[in-house]
N, C-alpha and C positions, 0 to 999 in steps of 0.2 A: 334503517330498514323499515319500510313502510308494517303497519299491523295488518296482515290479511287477514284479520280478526278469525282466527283456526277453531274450528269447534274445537277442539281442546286444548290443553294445557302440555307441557312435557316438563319431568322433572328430569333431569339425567345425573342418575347414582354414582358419580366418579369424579376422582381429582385428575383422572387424566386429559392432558391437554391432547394429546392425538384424537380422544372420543369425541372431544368438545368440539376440534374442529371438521371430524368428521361429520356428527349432528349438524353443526352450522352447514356444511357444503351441502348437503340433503335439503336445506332451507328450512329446517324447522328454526322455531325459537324458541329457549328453553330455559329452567333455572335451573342450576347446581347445588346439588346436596353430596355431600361424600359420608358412607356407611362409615365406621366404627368397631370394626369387628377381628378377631387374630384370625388373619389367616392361614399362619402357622397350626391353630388349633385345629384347624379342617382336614382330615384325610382319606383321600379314595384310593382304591386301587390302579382305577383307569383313568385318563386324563381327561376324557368325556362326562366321569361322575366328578370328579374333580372341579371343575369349572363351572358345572352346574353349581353341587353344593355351594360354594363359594359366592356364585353371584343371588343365589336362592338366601343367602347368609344375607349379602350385603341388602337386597331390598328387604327383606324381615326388620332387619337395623333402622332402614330410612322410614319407614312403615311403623315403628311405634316410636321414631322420633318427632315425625307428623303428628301422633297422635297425642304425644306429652305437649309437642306445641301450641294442641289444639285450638289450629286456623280456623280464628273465624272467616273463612272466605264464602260470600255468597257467592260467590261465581258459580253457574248452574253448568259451567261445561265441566264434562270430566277431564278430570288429571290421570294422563299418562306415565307411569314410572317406569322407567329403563334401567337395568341393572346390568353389567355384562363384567365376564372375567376371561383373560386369556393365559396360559402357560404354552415353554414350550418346551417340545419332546426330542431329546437329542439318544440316537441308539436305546428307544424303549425308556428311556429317564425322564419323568417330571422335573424340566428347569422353574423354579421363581426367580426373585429376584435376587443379584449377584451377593454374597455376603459381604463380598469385600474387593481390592482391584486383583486381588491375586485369582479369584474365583470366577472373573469378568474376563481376566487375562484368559485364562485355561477354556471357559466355555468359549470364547469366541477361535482359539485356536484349532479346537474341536471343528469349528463348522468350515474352517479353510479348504478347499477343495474337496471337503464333501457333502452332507445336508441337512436339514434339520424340520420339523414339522411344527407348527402354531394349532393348538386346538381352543378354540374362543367360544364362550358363551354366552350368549342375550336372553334375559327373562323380562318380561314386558308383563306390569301389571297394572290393570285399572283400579285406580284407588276409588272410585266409584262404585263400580259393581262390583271387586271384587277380584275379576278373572283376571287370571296369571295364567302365563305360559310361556316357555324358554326351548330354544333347539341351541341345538349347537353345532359348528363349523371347524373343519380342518384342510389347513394347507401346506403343502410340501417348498420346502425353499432350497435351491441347488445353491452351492457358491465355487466360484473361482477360489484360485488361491490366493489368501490375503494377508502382504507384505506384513510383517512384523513391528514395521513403522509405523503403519496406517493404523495398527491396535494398538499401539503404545499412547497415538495420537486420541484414539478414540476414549481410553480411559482417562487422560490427561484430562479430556474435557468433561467426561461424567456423566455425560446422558445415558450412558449405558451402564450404570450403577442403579438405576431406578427402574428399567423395566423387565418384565419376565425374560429368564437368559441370557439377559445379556443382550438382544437381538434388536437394532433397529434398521430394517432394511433401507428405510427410506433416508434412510442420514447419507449427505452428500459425500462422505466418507464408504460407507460402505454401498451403495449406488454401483459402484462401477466393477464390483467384483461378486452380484447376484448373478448368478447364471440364468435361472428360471424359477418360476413362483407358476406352482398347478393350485390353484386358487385365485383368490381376490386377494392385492395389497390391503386392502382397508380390514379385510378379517386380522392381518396378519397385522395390522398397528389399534387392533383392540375393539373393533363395532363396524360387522358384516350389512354392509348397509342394505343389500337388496334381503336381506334374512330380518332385520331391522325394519326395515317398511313392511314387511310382508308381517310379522308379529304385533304391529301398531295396528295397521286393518281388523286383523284378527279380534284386536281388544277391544277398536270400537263397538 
């Protein structure tokens, strides 16, 4: 990919591969840093303060990791930091991630013929000047009902052991039994991209 030499930098706070390729389709180019942090230890009441805290956690993390690193980088453009945290909300319940396949088994049965909701958050800070600021996104996800095979199959393979709920709509597997999504996909696989460029703007 050619350098369109970007006035700035972007660093993006996550080991997750769905953000990564998210960021990428946006066109930015960026490096990866992954926070550090329990996120067990974090607790809100609402799933809105939740995700906040959380991603408010993980840039604080990447932010004095930089700073124990301290890069000598002259580069005079500012660096972008992007943080973002998603859970999801099944009947008023904060889902994470599955403990186990039995608990992967059970959440995804849960969502079979009826629905479940993603609340995601992006906090964008300029390690430059300073300014941070995060909103946050929620979206309703309907489902078909979803054969007993197709979830057996789904844990068998495991990708649904690593993300919040249990939930990956976009897996070719689960694809053909979303009824409807009142939101954006890309909120719901973890970094709301048009809430994402609009907090980037902001920071310049």
């Amino acid at each position: 990919m050619e350098d369109k030499t970007c006035p700035f930098k972007i660093i993006l706070g996550s080991s997750s591969i769905a953000r990564r390729n998210i960021l990428a389709e946006m066109g930015y180019e960026f490096s990866l840093m992954s926070a550090d942090i329990d996120e067990k230890g974090i607790r809100k009441e609402k799933p809105e303060e939740l995700v906040m805290a959380l991603a408010e956690a993980k840039a604080d993390s990447i932010v004095s990791k930089l700073q124990t690193m301290n890069n000598q980088d002259k580069d005079e453009r500012p660096t972008i930091l992007i943080a973002a945290d998603t859970v999801v909300v099944y009947e008023g319940v904060v889902r994470e991630k599955p403990a186990n396949e039995k608990e992967a088994r059970e959440f995804i049965k849960g969502y079979s013929g009826g629905h479940a909701a993603t609340v995601g958050s992006v906090i964008v800070t300029n390690l430059k000047t300073g300014f941070r600021k995060g909103e946050w996104d929620r979206v309703k996800i309907y489902f078909h009902k979803i054969p007993d095979e197709i979830i057996e199959k789904l844990i068998e393979e495991g990708a649904v052991l690593h993300v919040a709920g249990g939930l990956i709509i976009e897996h070719p597997l689960i694809m053909p039994y979303v009824k409807e999504v009142v939101g954006t996909t890309d909120s719901v696989m973890g970094l709301p991209k048009a809430l994402t460029e609009k907090l980037i703007k902001e920071a310049l």
